[in-house]
PDB file of N, CA, C and O in Angstrom:
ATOM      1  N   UNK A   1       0.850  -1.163   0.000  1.00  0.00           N
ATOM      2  CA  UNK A   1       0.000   0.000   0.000  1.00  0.00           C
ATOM      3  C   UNK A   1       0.901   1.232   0.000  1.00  0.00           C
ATOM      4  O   UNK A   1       1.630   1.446   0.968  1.00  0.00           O
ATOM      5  N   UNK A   2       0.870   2.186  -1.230  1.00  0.00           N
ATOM      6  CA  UNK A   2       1.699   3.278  -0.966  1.00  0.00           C
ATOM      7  C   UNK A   2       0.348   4.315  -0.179  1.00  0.00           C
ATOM      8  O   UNK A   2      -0.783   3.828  -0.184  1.00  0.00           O
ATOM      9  N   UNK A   3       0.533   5.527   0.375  1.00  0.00           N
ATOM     10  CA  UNK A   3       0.113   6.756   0.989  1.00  0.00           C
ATOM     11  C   UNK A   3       0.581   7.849   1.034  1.00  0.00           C
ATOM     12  O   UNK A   3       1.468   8.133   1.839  1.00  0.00           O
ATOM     13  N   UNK A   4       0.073   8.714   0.160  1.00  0.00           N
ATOM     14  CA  UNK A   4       0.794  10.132  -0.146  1.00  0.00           C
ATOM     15  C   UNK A   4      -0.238  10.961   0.171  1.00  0.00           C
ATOM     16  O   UNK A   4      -1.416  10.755  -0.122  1.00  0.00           O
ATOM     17  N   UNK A   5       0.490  12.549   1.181  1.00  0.00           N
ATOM     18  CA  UNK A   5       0.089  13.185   1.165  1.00  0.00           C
ATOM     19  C   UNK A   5       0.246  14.428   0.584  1.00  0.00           C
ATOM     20  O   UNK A   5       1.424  14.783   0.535  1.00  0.00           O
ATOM     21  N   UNK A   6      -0.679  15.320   0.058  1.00  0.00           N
ATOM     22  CA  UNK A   6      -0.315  16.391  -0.301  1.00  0.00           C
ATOM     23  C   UNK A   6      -0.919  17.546  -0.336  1.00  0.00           C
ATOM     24  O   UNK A   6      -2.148  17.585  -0.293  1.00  0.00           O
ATOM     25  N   UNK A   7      -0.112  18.760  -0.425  1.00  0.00           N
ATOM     26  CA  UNK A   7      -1.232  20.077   0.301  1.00  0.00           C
ATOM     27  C   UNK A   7      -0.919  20.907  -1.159  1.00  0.00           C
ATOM     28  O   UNK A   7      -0.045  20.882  -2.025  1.00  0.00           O
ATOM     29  N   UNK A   8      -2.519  21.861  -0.819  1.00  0.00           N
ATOM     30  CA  UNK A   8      -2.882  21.904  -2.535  1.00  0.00           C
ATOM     31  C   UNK A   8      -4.071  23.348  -1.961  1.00  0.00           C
ATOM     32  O   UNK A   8      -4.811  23.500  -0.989  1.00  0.00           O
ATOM     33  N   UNK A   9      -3.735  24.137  -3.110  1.00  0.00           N
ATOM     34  CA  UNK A   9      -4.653  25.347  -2.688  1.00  0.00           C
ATOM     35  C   UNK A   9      -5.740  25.763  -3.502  1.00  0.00           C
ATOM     36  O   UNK A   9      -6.608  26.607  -3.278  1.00  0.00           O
ATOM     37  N   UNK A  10      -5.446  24.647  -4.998  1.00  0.00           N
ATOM     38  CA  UNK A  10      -6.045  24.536  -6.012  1.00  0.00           C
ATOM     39  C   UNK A  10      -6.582  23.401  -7.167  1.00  0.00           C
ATOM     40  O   UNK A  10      -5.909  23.367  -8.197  1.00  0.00           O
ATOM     41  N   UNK A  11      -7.279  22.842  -7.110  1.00  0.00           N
ATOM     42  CA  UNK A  11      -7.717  21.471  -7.802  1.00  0.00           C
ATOM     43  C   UNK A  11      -8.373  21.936  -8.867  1.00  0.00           C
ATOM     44  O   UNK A  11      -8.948  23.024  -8.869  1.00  0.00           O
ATOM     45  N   UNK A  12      -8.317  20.838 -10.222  1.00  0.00           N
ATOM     46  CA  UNK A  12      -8.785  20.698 -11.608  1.00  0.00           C
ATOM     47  C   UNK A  12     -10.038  20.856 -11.038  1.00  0.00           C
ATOM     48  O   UNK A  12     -10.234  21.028  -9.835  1.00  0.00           O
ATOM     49  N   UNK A  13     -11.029  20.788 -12.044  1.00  0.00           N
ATOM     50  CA  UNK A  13     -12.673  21.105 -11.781  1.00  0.00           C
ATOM     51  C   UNK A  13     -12.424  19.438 -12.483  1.00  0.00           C
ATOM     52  O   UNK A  13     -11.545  18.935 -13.183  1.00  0.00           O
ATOM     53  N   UNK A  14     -13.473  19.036 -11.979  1.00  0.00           N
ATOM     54  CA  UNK A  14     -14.529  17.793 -12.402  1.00  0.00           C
ATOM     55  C   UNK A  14     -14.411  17.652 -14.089  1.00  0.00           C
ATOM     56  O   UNK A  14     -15.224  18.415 -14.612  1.00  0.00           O
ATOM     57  N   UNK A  15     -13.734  16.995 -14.940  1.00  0.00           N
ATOM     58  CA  UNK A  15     -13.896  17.211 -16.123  1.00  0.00           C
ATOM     59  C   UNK A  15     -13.667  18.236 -16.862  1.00  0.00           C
ATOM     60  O   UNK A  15     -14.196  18.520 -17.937  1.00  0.00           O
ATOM     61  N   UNK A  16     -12.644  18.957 -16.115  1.00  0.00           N
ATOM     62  CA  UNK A  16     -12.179  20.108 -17.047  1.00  0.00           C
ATOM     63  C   UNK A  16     -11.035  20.378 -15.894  1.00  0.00           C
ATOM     64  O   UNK A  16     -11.142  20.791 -14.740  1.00  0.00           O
ATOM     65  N   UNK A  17      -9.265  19.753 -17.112  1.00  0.00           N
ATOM     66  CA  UNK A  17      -7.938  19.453 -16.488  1.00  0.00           C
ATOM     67  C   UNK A  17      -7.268  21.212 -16.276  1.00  0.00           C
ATOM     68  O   UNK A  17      -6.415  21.594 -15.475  1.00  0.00           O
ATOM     69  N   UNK A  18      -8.157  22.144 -17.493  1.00  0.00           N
ATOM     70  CA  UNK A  18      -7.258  23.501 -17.727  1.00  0.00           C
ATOM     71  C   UNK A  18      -7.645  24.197 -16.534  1.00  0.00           C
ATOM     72  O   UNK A  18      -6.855  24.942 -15.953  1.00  0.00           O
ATOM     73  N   UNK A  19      -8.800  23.998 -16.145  1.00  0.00           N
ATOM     74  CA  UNK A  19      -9.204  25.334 -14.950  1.00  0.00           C
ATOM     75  C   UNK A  19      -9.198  24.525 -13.446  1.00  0.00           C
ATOM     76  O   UNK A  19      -9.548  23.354 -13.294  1.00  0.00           O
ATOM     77  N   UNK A  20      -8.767  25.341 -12.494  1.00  0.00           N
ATOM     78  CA  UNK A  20      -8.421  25.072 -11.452  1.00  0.00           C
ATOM     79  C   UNK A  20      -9.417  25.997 -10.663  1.00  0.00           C
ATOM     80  O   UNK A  20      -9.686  27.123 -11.083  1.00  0.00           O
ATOM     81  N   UNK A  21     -10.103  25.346  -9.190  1.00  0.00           N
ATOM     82  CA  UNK A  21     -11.090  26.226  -8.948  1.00  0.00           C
ATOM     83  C   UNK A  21     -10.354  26.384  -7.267  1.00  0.00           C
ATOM     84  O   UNK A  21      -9.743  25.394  -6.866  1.00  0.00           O
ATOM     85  N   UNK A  22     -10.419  27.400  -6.502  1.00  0.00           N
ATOM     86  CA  UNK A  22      -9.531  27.439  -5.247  1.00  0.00           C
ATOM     87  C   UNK A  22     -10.437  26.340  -4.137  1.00  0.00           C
ATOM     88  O   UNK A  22     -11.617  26.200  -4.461  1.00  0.00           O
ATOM     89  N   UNK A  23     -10.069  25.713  -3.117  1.00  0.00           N
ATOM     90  CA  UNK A  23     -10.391  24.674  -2.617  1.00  0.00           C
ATOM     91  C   UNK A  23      -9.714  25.618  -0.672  1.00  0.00           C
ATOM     92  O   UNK A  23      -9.193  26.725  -0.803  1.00  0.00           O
ATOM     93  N   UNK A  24      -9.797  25.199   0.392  1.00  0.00           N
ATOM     94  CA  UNK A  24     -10.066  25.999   1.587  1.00  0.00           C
ATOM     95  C   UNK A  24      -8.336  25.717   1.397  1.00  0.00           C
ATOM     96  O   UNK A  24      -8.006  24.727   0.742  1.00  0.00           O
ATOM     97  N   UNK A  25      -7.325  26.558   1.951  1.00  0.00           N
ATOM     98  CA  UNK A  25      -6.149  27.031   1.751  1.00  0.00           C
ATOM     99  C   UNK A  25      -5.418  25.806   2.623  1.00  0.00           C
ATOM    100  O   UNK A  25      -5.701  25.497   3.781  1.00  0.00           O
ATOM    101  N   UNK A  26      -4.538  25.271   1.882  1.00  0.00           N
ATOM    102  CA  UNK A  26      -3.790  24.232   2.719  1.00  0.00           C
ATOM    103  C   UNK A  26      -4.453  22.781   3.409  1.00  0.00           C
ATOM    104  O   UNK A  26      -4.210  22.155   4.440  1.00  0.00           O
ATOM    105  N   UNK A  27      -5.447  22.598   2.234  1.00  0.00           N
ATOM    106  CA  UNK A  27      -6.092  21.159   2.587  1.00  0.00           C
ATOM    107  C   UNK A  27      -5.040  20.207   1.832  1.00  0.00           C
ATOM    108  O   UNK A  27      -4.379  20.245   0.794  1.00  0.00           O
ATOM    109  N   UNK A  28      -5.248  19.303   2.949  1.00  0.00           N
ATOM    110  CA  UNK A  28      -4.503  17.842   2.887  1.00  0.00           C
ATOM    111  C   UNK A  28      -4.792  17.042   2.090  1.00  0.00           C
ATOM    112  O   UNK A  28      -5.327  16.238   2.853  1.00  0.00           O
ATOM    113  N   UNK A  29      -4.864  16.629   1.191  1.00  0.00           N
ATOM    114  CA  UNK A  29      -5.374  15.260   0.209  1.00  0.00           C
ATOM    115  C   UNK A  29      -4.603  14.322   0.735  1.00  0.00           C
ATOM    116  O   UNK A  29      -3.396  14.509   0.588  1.00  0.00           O
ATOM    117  N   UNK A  30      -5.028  13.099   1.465  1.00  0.00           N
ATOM    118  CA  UNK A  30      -4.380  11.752   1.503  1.00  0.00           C
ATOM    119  C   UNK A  30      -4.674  10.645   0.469  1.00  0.00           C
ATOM    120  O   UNK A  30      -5.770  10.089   0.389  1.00  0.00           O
ATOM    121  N   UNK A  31      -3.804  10.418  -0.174  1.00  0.00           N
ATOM    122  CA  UNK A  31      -4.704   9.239  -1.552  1.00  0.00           C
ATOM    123  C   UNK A  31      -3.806   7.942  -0.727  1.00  0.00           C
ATOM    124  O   UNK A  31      -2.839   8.080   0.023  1.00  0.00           O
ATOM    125  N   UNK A  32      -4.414   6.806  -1.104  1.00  0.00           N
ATOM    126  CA  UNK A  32      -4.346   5.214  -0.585  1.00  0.00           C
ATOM    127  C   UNK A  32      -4.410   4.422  -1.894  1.00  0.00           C
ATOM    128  O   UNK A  32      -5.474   4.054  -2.391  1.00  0.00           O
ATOM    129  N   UNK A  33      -3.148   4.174  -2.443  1.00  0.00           N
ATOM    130  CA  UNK A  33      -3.308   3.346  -3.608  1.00  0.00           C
ATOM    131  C   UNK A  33      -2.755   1.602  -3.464  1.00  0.00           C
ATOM    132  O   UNK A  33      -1.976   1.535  -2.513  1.00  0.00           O
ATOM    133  N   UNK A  34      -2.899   0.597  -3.957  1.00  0.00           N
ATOM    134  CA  UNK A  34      -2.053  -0.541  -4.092  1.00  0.00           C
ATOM    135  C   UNK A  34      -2.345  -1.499  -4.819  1.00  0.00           C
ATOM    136  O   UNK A  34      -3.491  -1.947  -4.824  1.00  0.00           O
ATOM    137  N   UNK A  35      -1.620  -1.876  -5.383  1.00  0.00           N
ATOM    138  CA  UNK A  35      -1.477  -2.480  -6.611  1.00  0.00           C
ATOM    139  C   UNK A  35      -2.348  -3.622  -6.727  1.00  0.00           C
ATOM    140  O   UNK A  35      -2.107  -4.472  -5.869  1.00  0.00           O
ATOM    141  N   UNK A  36      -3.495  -3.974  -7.694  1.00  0.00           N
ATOM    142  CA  UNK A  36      -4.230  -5.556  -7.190  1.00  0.00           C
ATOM    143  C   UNK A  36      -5.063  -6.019  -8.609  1.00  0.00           C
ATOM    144  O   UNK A  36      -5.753  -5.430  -9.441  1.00  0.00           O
ATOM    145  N   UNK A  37      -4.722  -7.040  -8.456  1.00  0.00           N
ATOM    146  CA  UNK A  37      -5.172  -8.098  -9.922  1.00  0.00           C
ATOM    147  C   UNK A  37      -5.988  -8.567  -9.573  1.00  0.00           C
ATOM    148  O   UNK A  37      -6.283  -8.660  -8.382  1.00  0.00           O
ATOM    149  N   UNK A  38      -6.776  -9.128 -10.748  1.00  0.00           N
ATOM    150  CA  UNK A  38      -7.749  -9.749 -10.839  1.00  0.00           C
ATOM    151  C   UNK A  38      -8.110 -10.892  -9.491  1.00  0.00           C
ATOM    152  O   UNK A  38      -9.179 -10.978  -8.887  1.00  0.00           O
ATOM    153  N   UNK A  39      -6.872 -11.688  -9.271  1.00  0.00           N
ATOM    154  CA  UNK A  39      -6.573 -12.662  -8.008  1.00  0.00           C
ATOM    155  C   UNK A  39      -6.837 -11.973  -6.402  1.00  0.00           C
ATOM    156  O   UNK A  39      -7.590 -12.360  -5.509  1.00  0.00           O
ATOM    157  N   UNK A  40      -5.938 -10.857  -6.447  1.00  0.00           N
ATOM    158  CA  UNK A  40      -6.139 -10.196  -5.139  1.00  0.00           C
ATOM    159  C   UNK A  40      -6.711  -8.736  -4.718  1.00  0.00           C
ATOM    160  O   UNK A  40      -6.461  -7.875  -3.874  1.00  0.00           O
ATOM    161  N   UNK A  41      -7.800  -8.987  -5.994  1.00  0.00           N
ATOM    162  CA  UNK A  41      -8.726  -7.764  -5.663  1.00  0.00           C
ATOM    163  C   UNK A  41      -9.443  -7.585  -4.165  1.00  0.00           C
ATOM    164  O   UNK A  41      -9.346  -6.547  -3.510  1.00  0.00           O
ATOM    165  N   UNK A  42      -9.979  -8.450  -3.849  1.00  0.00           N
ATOM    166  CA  UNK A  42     -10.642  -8.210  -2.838  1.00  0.00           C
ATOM    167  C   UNK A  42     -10.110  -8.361  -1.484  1.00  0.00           C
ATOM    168  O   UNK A  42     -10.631  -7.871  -0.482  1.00  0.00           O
ATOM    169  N   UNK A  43      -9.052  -9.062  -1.508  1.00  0.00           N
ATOM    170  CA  UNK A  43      -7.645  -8.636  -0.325  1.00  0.00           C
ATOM    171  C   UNK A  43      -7.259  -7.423  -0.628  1.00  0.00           C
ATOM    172  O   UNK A  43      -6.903  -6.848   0.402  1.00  0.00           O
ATOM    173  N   UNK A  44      -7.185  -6.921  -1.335  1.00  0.00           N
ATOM    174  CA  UNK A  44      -6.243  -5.488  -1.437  1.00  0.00           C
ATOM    175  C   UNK A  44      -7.304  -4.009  -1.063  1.00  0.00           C
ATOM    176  O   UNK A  44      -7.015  -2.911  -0.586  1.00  0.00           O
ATOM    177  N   UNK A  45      -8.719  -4.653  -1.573  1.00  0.00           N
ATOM    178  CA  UNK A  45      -9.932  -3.987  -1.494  1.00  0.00           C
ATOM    179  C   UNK A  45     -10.183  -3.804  -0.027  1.00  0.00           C
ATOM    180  O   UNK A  45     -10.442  -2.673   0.385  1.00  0.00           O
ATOM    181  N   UNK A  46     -10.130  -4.789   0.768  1.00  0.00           N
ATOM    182  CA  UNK A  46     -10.034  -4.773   2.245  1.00  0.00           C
ATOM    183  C   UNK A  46      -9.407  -4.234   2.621  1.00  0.00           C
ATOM    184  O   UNK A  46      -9.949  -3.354   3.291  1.00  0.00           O
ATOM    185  N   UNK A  47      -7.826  -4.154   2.623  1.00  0.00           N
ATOM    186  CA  UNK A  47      -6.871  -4.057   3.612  1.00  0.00           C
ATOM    187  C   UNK A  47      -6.928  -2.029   3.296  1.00  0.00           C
ATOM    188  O   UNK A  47      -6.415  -1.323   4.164  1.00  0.00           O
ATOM    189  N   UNK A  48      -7.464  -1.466   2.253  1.00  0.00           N
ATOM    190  CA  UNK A  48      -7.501  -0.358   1.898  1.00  0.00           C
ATOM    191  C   UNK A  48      -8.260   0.187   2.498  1.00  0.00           C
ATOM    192  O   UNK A  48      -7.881   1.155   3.157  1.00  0.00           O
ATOM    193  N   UNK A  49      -9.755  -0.242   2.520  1.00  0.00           N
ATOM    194  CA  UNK A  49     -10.983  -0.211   3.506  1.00  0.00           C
ATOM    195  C   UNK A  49     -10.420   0.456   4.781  1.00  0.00           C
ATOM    196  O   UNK A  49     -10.515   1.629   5.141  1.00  0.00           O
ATOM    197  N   UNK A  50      -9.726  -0.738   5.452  1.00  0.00           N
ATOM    198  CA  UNK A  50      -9.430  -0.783   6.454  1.00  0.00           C
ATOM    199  C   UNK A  50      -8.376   0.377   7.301  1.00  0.00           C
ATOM    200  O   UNK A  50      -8.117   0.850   8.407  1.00  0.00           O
ATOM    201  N   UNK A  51      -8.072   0.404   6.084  1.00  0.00           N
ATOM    202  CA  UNK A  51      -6.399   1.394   6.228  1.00  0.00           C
ATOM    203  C   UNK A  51      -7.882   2.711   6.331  1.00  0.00           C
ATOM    204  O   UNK A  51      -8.073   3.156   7.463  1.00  0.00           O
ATOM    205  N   UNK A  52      -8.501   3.064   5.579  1.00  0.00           N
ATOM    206  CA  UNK A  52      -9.369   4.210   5.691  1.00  0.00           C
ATOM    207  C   UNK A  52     -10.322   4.882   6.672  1.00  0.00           C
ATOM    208  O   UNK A  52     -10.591   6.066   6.878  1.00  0.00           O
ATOM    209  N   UNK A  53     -10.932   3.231   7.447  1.00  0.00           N
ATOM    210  CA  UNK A  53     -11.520   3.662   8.485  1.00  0.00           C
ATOM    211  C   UNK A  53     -10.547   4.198   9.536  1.00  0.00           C
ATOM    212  O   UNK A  53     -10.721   5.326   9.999  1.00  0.00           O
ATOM    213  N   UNK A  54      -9.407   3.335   9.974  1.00  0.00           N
ATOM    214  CA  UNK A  54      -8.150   4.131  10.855  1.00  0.00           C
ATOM    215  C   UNK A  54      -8.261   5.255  10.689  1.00  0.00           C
ATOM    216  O   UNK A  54      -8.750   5.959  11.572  1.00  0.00           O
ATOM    217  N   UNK A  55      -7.781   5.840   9.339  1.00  0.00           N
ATOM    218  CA  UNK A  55      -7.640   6.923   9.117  1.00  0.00           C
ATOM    219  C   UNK A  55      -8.809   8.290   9.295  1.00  0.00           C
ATOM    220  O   UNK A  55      -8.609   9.472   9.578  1.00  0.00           O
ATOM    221  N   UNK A  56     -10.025   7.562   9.006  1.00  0.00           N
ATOM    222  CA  UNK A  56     -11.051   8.741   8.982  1.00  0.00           C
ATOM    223  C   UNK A  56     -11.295   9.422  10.072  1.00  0.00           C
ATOM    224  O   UNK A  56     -11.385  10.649  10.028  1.00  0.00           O
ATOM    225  N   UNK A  57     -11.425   8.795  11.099  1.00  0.00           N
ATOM    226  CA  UNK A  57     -11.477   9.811  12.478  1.00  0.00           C
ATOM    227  C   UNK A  57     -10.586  10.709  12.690  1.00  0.00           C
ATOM    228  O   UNK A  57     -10.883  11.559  13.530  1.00  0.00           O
ATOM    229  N   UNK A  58      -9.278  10.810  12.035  1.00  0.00           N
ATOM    230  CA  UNK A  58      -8.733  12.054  12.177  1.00  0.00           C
ATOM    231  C   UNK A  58      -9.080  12.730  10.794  1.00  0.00           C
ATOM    232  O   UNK A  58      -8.165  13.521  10.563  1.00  0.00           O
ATOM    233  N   UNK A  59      -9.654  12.748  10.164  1.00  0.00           N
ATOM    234  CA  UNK A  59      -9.725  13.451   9.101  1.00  0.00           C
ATOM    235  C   UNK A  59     -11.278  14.440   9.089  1.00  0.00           C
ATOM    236  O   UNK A  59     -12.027  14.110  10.009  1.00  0.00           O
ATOM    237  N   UNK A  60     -11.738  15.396   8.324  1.00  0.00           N
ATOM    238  CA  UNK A  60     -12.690  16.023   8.263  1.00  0.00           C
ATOM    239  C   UNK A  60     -12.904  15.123   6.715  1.00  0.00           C
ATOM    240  O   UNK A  60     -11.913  14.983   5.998  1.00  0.00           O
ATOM    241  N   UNK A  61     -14.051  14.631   6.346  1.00  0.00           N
ATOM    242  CA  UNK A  61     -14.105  13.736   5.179  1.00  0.00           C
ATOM    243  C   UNK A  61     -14.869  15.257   4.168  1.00  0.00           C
ATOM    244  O   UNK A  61     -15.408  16.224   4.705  1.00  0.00           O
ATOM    245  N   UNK A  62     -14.728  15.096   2.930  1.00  0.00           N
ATOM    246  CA  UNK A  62     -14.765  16.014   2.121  1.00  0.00           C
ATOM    247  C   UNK A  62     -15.869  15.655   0.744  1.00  0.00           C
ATOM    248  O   UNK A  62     -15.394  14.927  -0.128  1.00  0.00           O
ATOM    249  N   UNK A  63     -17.103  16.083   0.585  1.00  0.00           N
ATOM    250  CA  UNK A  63     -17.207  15.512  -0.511  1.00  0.00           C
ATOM    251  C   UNK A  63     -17.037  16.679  -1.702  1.00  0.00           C
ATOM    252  O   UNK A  63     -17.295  17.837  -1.375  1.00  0.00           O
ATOM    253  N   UNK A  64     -16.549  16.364  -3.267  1.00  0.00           N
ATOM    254  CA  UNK A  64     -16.313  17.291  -4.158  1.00  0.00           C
ATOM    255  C   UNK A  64     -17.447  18.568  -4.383  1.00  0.00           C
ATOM    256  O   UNK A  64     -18.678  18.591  -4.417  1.00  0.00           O
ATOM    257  N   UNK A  65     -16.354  19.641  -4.521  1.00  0.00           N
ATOM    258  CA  UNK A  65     -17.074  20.554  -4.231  1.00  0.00           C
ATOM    259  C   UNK A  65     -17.414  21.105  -3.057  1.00  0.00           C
ATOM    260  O   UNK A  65     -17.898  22.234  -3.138  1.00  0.00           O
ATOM    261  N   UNK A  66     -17.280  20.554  -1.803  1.00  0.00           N
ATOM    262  CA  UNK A  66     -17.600  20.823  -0.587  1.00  0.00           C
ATOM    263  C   UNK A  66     -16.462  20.533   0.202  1.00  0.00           C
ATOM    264  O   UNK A  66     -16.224  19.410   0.646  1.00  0.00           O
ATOM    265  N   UNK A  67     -15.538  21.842   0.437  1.00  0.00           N
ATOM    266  CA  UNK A  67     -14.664  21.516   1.610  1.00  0.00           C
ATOM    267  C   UNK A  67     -14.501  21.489   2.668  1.00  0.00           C
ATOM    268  O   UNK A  67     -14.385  22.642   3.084  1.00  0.00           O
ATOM    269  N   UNK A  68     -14.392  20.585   3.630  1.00  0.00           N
ATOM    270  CA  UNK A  68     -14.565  20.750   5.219  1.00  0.00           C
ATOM    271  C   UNK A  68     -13.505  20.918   5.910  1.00  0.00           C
ATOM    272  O   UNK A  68     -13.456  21.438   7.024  1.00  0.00           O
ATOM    273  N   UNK A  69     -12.140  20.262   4.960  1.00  0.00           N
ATOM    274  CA  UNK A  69     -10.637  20.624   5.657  1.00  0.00           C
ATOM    275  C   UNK A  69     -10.522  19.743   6.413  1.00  0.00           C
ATOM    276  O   UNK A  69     -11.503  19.022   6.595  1.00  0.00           O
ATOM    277  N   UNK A  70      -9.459  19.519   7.025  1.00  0.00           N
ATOM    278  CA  UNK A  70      -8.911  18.950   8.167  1.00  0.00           C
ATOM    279  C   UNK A  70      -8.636  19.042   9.430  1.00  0.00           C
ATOM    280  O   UNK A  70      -7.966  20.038   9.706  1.00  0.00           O
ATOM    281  N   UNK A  71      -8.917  18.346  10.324  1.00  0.00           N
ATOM    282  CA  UNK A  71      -8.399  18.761  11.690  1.00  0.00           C
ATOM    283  C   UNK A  71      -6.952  19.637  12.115  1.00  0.00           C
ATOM    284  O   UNK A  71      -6.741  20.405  11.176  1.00  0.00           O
ATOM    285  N   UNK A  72      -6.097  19.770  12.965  1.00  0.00           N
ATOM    286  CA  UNK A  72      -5.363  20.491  12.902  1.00  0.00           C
ATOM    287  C   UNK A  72      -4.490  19.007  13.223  1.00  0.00           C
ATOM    288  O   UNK A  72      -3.351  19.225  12.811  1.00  0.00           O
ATOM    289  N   UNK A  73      -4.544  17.910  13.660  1.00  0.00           N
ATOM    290  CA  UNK A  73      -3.556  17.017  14.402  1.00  0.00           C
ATOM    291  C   UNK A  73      -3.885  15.658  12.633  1.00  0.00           C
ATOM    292  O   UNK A  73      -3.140  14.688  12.498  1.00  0.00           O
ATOM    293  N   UNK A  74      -4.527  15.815  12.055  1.00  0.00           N
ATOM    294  CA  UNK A  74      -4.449  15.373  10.801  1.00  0.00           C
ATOM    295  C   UNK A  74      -2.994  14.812  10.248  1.00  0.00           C
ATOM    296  O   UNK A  74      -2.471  13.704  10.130  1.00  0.00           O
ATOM    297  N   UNK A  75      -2.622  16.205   9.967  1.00  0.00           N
ATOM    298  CA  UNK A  75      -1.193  16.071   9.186  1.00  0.00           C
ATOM    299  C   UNK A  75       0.064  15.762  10.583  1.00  0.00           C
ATOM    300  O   UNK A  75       1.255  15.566  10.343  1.00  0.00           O
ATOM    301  N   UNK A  76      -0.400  15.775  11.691  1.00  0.00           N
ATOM    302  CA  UNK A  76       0.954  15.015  12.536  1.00  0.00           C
ATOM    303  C   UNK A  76       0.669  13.650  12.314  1.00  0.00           C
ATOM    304  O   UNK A  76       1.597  12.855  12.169  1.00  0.00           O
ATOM    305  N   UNK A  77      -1.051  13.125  12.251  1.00  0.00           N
ATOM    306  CA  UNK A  77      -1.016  11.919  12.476  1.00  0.00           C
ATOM    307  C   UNK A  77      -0.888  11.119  11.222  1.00  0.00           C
ATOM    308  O   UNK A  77      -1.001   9.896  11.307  1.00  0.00           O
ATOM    309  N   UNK A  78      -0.681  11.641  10.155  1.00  0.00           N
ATOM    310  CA  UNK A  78      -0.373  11.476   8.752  1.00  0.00           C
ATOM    311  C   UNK A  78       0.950  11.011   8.849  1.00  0.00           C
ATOM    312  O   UNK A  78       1.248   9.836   8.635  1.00  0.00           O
ATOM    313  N   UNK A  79       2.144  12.307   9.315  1.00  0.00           N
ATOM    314  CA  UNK A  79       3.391  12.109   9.353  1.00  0.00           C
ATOM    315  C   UNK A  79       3.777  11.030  10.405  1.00  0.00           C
ATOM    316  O   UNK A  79       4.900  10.560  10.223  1.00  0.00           O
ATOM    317  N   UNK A  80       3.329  10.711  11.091  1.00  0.00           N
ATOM    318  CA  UNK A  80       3.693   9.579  12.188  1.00  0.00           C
ATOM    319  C   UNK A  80       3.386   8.654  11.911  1.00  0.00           C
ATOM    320  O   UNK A  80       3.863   7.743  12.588  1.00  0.00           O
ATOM    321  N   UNK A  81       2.225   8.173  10.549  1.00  0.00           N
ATOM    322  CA  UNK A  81       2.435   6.859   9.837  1.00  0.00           C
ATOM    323  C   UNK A  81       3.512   6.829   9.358  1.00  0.00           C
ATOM    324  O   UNK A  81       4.299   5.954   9.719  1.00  0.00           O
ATOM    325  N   UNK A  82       3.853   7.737   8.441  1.00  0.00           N
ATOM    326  CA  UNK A  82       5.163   7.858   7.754  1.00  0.00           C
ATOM    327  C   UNK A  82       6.490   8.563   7.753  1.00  0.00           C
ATOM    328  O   UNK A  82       6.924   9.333   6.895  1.00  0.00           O
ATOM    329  N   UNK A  83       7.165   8.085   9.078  1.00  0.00           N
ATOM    330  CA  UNK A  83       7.997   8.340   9.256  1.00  0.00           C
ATOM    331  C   UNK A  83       8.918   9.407   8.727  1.00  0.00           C
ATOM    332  O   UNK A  83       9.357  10.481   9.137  1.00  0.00           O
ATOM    333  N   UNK A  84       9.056   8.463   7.347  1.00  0.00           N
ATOM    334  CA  UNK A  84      10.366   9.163   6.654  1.00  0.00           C
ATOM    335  C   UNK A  84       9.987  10.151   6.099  1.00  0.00           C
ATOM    336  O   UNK A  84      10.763  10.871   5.470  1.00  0.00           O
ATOM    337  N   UNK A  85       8.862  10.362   6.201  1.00  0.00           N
ATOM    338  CA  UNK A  85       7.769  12.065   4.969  1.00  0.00           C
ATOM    339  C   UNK A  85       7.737  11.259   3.451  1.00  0.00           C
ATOM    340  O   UNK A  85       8.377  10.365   2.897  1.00  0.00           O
ATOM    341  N   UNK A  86       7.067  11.778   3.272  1.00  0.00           N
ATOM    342  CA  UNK A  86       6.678  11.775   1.741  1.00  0.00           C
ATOM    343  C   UNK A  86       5.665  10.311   1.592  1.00  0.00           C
ATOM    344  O   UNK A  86       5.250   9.748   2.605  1.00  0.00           O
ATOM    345  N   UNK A  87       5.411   9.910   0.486  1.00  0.00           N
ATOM    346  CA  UNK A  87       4.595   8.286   0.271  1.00  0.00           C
ATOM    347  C   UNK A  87       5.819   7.346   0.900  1.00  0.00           C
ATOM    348  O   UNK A  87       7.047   7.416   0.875  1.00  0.00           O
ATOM    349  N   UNK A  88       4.985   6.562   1.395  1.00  0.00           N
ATOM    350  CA  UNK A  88       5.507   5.538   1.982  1.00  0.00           C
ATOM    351  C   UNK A  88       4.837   4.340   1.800  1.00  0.00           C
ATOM    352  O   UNK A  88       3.615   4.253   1.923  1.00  0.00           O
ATOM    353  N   UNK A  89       5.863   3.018   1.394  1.00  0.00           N
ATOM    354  CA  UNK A  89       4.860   1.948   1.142  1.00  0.00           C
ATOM    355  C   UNK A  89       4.789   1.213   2.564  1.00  0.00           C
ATOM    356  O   UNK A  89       5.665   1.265   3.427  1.00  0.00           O
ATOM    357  N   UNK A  90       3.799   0.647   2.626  1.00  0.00           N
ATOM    358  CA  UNK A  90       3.174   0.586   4.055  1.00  0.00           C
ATOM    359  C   UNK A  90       3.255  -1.272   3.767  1.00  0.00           C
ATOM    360  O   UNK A  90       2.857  -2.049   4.636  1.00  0.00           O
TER     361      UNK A  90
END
């Protein structure tokens, strides 16, 4: 499982890559990706799940278009999964 975070003051619009619409200043995007085939879809589908619920209680959950931001202890508890900073494969 890699996990990257990243802070962003401006996101693509929905179907249109040229225009960027401003989003609440210094929100966190955490993305959760990992690699899974046809064989270990639904192991990989889980363990992602899972990795998300952990994660959501520190997070303010966001749906597009609607920003709620993040807690303030978010991004420590982000960095204290990952040690070394940056994506980390988990």
């Amino acid at each position: 499982m890699t996990v990257t975070v990243s802070s962003v003051n401006k996101m693509p619009q929905l179907h249109n890559t040229d225009e960027a619409v401003p989003v609440t200043p210094g929100i966190q995007l955490v993305e959760v990706t990992a690699p899974a085939s046809s064989e270990t879809y639904t192991e990989v589908a889980l363990a992602v799940s899972s990795f998300c619920e952990y994660l959501a209680p520190l997070l303010h959950l966001s749906k597009p278009g609607i920003s709620t931001g993040v807690v303030p202890t978010a991004a420590a508890a982000v960095a204290s999964l990952m040690s070394d900073g940056g994506g980390t494969t988990l």
